[in-house]
Backbone as JSON, one array per atom type, in Angstrom:
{
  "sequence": "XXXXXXXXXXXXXXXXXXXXXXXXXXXXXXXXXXXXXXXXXXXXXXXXXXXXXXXXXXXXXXXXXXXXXXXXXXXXXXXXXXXXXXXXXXXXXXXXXXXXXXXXXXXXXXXXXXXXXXXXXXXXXXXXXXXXXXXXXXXXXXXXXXXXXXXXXXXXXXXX",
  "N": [[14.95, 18.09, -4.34], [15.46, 15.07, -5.89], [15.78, 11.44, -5.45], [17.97, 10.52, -6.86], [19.84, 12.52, -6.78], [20.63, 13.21, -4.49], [22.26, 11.04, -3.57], [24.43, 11.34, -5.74], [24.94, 13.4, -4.93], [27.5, 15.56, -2.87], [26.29, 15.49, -0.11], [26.33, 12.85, 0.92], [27.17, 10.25, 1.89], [27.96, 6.87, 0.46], [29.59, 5.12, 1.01], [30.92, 2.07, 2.02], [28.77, 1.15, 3.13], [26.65, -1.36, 3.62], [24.48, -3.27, 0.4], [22.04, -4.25, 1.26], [21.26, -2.46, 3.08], [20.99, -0.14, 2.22], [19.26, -0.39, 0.4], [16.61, -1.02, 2.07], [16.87, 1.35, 3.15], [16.3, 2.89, 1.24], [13.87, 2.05, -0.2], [12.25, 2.91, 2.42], [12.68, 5.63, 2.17], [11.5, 6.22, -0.96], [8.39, 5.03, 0.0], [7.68, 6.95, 1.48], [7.84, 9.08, 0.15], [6.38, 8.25, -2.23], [3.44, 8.45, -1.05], [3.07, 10.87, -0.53], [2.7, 12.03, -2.43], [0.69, 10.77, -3.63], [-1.28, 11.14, -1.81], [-1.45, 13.64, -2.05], [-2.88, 14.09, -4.61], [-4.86, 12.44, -4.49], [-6.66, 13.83, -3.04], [-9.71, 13.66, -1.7], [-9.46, 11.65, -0.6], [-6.47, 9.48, 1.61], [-3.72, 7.98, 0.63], [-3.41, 6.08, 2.33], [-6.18, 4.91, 2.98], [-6.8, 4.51, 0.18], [-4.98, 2.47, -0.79], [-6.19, 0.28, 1.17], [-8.41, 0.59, -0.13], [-8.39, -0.68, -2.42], [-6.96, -3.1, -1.58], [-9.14, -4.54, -0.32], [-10.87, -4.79, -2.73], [-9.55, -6.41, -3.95], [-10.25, -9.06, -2.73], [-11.97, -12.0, -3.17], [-13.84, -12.87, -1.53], [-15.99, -10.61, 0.91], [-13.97, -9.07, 2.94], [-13.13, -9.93, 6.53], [-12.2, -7.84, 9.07], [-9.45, -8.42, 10.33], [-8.67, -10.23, 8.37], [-8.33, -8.67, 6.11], [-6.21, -6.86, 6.95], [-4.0, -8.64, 7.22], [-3.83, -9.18, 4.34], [-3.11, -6.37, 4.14], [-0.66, -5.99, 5.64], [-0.38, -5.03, 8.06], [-1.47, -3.57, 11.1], [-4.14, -5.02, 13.35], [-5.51, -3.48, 14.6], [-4.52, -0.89, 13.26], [-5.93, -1.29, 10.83], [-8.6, -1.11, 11.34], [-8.84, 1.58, 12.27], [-8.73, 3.24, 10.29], [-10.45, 1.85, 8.62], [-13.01, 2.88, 9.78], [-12.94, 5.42, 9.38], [-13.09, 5.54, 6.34], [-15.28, 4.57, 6.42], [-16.88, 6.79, 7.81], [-16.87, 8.32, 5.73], [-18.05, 6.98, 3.67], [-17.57, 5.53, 1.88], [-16.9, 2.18, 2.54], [-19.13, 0.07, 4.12], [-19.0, -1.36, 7.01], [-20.02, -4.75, 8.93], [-21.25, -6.93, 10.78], [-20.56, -10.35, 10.76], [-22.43, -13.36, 9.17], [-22.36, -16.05, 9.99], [-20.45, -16.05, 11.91], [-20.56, -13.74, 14.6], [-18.7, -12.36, 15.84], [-16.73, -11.58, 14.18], [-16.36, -8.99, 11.83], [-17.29, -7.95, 8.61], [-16.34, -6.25, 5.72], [-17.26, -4.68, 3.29], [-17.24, -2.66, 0.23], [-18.72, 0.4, -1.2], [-21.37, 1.66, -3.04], [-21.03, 4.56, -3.77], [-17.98, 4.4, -3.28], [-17.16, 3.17, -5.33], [-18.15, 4.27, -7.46], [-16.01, 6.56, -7.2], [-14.16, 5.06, -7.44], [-14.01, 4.94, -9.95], [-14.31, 7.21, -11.23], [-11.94, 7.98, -10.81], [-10.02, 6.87, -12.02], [-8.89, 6.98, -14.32], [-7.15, 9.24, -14.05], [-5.32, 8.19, -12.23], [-4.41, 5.71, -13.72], [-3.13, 7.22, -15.13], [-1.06, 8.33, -13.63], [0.14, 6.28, -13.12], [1.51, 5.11, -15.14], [3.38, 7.13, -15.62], [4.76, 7.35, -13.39], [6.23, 4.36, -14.05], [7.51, 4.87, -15.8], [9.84, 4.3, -18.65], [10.63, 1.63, -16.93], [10.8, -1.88, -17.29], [9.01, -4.6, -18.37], [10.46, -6.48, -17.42], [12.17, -5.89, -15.29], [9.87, -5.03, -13.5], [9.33, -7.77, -12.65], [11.09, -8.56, -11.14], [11.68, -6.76, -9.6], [9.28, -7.36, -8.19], [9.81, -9.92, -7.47], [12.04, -10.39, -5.62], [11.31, -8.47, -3.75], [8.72, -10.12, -2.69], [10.37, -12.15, -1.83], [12.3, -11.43, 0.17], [10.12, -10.62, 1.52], [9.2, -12.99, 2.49], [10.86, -14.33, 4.0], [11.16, -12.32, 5.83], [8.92, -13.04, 7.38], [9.71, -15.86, 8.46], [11.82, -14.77, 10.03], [10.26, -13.82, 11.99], [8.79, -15.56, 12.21], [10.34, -17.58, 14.16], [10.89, -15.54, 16.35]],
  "CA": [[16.04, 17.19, -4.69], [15.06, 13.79, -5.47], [16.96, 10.35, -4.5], [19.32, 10.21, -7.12], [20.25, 13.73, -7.09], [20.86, 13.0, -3.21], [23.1, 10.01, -3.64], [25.17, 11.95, -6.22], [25.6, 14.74, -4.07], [28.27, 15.61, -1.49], [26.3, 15.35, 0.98], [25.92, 12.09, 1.77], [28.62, 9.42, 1.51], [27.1, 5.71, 0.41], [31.3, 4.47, 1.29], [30.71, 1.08, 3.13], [26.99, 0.96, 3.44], [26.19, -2.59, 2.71], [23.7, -3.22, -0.12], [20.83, -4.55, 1.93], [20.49, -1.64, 3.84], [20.96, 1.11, 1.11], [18.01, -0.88, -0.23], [15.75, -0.66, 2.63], [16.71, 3.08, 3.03], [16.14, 3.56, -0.24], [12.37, 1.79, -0.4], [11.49, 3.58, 2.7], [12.05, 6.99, 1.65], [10.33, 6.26, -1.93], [7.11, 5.27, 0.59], [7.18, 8.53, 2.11], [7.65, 10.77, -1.35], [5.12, 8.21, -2.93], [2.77, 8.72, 0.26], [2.82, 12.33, -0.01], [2.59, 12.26, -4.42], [-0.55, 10.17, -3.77], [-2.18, 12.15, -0.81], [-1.78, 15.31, -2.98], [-3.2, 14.16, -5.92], [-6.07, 12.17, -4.23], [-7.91, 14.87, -1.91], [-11.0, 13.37, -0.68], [-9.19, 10.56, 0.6], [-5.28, 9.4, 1.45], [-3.25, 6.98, 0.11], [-3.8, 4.7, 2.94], [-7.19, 4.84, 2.81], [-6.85, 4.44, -1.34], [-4.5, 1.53, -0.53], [-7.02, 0.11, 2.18], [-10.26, -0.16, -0.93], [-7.79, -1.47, -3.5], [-6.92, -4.33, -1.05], [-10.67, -4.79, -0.5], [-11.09, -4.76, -3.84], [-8.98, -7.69, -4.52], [-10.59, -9.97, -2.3], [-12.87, -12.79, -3.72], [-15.55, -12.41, -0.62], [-15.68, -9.53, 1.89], [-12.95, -9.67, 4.26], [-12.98, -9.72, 7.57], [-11.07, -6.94, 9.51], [-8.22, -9.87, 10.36], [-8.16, -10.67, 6.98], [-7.56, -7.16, 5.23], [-4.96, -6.63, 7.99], [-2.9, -9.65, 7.04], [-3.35, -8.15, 3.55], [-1.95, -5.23, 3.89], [0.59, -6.15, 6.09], [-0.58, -3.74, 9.31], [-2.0, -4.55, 12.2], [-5.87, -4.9, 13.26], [-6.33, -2.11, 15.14], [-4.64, 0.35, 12.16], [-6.81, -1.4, 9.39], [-9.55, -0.76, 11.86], [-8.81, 3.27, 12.63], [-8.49, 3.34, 8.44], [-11.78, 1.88, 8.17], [-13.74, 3.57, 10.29], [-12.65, 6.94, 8.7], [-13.63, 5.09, 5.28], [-17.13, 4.54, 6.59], [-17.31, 7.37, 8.04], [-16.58, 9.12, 4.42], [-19.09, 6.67, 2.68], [-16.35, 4.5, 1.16], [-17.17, 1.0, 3.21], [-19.53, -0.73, 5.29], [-18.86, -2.5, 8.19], [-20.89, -5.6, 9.07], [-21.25, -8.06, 11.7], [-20.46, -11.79, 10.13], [-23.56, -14.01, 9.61], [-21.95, -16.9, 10.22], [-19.72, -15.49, 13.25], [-21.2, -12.48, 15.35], [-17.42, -12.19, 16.36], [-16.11, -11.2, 13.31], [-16.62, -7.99, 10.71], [-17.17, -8.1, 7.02], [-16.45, -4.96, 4.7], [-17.66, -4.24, 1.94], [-16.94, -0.98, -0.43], [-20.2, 1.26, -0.96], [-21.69, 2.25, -4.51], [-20.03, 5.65, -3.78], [-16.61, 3.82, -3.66], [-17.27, 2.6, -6.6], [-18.17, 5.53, -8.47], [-15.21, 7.18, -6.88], [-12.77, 4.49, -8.33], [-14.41, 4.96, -11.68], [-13.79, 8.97, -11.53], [-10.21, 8.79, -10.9], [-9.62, 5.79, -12.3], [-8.04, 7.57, -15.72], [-5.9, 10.16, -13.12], [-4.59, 6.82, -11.13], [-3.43, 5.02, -14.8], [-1.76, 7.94, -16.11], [0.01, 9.05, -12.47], [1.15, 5.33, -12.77], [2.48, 5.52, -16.4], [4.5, 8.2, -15.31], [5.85, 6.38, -12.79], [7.09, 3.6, -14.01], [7.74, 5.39, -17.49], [11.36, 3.31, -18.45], [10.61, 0.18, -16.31], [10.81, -3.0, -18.24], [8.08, -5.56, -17.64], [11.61, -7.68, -16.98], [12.58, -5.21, -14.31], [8.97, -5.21, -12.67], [9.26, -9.35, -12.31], [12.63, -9.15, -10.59], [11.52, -6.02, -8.57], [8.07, -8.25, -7.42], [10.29, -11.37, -6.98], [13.04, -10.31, -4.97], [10.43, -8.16, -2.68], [8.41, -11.23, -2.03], [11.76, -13.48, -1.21], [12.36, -10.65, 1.56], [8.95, -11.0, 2.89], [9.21, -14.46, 3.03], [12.59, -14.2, 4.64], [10.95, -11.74, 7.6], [8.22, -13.98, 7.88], [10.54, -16.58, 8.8], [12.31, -14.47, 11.4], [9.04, -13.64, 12.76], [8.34, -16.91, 13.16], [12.06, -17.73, 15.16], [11.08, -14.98, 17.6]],
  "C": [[15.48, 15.76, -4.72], [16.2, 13.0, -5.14], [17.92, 10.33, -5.57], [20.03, 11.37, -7.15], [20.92, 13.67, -5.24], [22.18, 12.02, -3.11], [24.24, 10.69, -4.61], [25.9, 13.0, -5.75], [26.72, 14.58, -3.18], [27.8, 15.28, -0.21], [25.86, 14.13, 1.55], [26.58, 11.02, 1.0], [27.95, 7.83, 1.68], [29.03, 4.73, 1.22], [30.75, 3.35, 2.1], [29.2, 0.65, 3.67], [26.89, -0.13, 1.95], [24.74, -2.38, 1.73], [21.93, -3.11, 0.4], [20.39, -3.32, 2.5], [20.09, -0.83, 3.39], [19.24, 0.93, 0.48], [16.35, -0.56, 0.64], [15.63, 0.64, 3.17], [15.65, 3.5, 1.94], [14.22, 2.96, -0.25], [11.74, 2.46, 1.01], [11.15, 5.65, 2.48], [10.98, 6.94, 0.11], [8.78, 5.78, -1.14], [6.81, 6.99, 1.21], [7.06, 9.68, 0.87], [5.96, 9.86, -1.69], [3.54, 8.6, -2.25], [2.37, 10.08, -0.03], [1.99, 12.72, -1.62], [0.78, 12.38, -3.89], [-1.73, 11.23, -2.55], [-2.39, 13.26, -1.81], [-2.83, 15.08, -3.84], [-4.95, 13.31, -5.57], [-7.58, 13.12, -3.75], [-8.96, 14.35, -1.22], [-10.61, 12.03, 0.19], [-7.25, 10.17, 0.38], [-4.89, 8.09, 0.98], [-3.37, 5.02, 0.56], [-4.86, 3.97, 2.72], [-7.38, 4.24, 1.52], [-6.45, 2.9, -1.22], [-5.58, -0.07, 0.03], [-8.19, -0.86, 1.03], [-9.53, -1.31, -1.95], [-7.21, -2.92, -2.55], [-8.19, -5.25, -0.63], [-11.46, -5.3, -1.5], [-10.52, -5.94, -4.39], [-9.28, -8.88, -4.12], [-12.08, -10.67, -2.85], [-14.05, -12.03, -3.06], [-14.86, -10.95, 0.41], [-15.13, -9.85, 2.93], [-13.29, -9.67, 5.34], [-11.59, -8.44, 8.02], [-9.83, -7.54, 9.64], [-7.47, -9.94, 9.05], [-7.34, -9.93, 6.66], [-5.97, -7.05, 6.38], [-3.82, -7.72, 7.35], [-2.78, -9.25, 5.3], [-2.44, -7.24, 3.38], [-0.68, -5.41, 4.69], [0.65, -5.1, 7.59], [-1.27, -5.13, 9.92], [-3.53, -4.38, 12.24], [-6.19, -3.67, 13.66], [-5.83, -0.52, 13.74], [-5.45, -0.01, 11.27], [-7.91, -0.88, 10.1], [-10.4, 0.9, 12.32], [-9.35, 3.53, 11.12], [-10.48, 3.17, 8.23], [-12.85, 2.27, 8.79], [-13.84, 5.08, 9.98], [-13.22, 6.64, 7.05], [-15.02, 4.97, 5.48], [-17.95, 5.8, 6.89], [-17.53, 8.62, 6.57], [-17.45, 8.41, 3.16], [-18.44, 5.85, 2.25], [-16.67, 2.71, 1.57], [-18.19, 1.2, 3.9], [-19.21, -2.06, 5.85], [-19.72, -3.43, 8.46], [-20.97, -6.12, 9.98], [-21.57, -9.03, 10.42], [-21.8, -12.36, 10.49], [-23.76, -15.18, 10.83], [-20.95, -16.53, 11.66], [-19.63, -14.18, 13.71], [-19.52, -12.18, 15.5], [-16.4, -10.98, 15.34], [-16.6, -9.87, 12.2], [-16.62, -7.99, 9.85], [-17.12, -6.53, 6.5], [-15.94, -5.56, 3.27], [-17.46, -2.79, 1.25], [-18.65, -0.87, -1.06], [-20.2, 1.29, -2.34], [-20.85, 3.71, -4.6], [-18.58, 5.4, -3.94], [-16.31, 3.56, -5.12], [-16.96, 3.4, -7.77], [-16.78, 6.35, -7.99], [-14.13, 6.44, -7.52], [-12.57, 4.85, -9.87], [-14.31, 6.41, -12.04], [-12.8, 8.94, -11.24], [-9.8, 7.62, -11.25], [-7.97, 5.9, -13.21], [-6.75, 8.38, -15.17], [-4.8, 8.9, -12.21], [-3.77, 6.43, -12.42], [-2.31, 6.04, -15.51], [-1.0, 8.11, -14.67], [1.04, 7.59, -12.84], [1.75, 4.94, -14.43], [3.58, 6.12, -16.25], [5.39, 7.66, -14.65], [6.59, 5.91, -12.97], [7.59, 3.78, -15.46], [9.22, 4.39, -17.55], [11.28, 2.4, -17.88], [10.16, -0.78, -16.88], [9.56, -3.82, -16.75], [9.21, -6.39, -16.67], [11.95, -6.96, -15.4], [11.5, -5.43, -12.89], [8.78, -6.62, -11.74], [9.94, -9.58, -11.47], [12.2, -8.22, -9.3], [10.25, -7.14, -7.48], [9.04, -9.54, -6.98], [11.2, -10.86, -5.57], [12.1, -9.41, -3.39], [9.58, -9.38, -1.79], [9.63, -12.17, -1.97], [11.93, -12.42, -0.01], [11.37, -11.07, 2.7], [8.77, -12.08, 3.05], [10.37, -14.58, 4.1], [12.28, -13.87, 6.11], [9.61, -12.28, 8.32], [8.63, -15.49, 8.85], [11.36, -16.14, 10.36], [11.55, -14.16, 12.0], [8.8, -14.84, 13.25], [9.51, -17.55, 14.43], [11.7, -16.86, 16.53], [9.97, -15.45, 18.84]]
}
């Protein structure tokens, strides 16, 4: 059954359930289906992990563990479990900083590499599919209104 086939159904009554929340229902179950899509379809490694290089991947220089963490939006010690299962799978190396013994640099491996570049073609079509029907206009409003949230709980983070 997916989610709109759920919401249509009898069994479960939206009556009085403010917007906001329906919303953050609603985006955490699509993490857990997409979570599971992506695990399936990956195999040699999970979504987190997938998640994990592609945030790696976007950074100018090699992050620091700190860094990636504030990236993704986790904490140090899960980016840290993540990437130690990535190293241990060939995917990253870990470093000690030149400039500060303190700190960790990763880097993604030539094997990473080649691994992005073999499922590269299976990644663009899964995400075709996806968002098959979603207007660029739709995508702008979906990215905007997500970052005004996380600005929002950044804010009450900071208050506490």
């Amino acid at each position: 059954m997916n989610i709109k086939e759920v919401i249509s159904s009898d069994k479960v009554d939206l009556t009085g359930v403010e917007l906001s929340y329906f919303l953050i229902g609603l985006l955490s179950a699509f993490e857990n289906r997409f979570q599971a899509m992506a695990d399936s379809t990956m195999k040699e490694i999970s979504w987190k992990q997938f998640f994990t290089i592609i945030c790696i991947n976007m950074c100018k220089e090699k992050p620091t563990v700190k860094e990636l963490a504030e990236i993704m939006g986790s904490s140090h010690q899960n980016v840290k479990q993540i990437l130690l299962k990535l190293e241990k799978k060939g995917f990253v190396h870990i470093s000690v900083d030149e400039s500060d013994k303190r700190k960790q640099r990763i880097e993604l491996t030539d094997y990473c590499r080649e691994f992005c570049e073999n499922n590269d073609e299976m990644a663009m079509n899964v995400m075709k599919k996806m968002f098959g029907g979603v207007s660029e206009e739709q995508l702008q409003v979906t990215i905007q209104t997500i970052i005004q949230i996380e600005d929002n709980l950044k804010e009450i983070r900071n208050y506490e």
